[in-house]
C-alpha positions in Angstrom: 2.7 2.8 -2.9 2.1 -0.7 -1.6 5.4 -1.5 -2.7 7.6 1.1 -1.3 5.6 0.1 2.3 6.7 -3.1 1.9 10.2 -1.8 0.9 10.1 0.1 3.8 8.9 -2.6 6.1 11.4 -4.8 5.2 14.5 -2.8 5.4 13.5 -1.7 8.6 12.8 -5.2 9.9 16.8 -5.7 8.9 17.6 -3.2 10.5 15.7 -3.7 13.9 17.2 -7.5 13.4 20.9 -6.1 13.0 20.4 -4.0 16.0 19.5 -7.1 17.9 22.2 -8.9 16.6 25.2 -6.4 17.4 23.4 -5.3 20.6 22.8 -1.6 19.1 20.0 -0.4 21.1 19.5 2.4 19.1 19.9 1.0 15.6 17.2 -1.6 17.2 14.9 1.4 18.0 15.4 2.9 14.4 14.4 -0.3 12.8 11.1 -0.7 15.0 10.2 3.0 13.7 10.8 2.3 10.3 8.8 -0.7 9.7 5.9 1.5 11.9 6.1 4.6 9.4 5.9 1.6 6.9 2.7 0.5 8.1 1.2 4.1 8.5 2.2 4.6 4.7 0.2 1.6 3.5 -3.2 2.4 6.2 -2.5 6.2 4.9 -3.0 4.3 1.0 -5.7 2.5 2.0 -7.8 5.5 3.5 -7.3 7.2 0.3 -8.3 4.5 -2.2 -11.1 4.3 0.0 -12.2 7.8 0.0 -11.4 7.8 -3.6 -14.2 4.9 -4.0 -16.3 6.5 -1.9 -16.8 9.5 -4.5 -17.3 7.5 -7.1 -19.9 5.9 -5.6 -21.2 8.6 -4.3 -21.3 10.3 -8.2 -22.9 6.8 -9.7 -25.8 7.3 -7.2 -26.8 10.9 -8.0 -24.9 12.8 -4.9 
């Protein structure tokens, strides 16, 4: 999972860049959203590891 976020981030940070560079406002914008879902994939990971922990935990202690 980590990987593909950091796929994703990257590809759209070349993207966003190429924008920039050609002056495509919209490829610009495109690029921005991409490395955003990027970020909300690997936060979306964490939470779930988290919660996944959390259960154990909570199963170890007698809950």
């Amino acid at each position: 999972m980590a990987d593909k976020g950091r796929a994703d981030k990257m590809k759209g940070k070349a993207k966003e860049m190429t924008g920039k560079v050609t002056g495509d406002r919209e490829m610009q914008t495109e690029g921005k959203l991409e490395q955003a879902r990027a970020e909300a994939k690997k936060l979306k990971g964490k939470a779930q590891e988290r919660i996944k922990q959390t259960g154990r935990s909570a199963k170890r202690d007698g809950a």
